[in-house]
Phi, psi and omega in degrees: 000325182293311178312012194226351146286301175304294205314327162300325158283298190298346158322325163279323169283340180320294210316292171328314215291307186288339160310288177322312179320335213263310187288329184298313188306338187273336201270329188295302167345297183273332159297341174232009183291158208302302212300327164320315193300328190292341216234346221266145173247019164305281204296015188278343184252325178272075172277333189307307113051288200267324189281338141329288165310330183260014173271340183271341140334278189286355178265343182289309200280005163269338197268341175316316201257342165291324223251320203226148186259144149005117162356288221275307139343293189286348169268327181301320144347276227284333179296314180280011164279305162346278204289327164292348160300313152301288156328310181297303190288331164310299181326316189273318179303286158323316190274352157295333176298301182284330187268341171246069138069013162320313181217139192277183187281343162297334183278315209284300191304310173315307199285314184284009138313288200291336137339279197284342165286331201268296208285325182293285196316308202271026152252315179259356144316326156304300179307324196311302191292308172241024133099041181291118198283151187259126166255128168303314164306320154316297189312287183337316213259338176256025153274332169273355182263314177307316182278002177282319190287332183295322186332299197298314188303309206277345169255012154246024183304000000 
């Protein structure tokens, strides 16, 4: 269960973190875009100047589509947050079922097979596809939040 936490958590911060990246990079864009640049009266004496910025410009928008991801990434993001979530939550269910005698241990194995078939496979086909990158920075803050939550979980037992 924790790894089906963490991974939900860090999945949010993935998501947050490259959303901001995706809105700073469109505002620094529109804040150096040529007609701006143009109208800016610092520059009025400086074309080297200006043709810098707009060499830089233009390597932020190749790097753009390399560096941050995509809309259409970030609803597939949100979709394996989804699943992960799903999962998680079968999980808690099942092992409340099993730690109060719901269900025997036998029962208890079956489901959680039937589980892991269900949900694992289309979590790392997904994960597969677009490819989520490990931030070191992420990781750190969502090892100390997951394990703050198991904590919590595991001591309202």
């Amino acid at each position: 269960m924790l790894d089906i936490k963490f991974g939900e958590i860090y999945l949010s911060k993935y998501t947050a973190f490259h959303k901001a990246m995706r809105k700073g990079a469109n505002i620094l864009t529109l804040v150096l875009s040529l007609t701006g640049v143009f109208k800016w009266k610092f520059f009025e004496n400086h074309i080297s100047l200006i043709f810098i910025i707009i060499a830089v410009i233009q390597v932020l928008l190749l790097l753009k589509s390399e560096v941050i991801r995509s809309d259409k990434d970030i609803e597939e993001i949100i979709a394996l947050k989804v699943l992960y979530v799903q999962y998680y939550l079968e999980l808690e269910k099942l092992w409340y079922n099993f730690n109060s005698d719901k269900i025997n241990e036998e029962k208890a194995s079956a489901k959680y097979f039937s589980l892991e078939k269900k949900y694992w496979l289309s979590i790392n086909e997904i994960d597969a596809k677009i490819n989520v990158k490990r931030n070191l920075f992420l990781i750190k803050s969502t090892e100390k939040e997951s394990n703050i939550y198991i904590n919590k979980y595991l001591n309202h037992e």
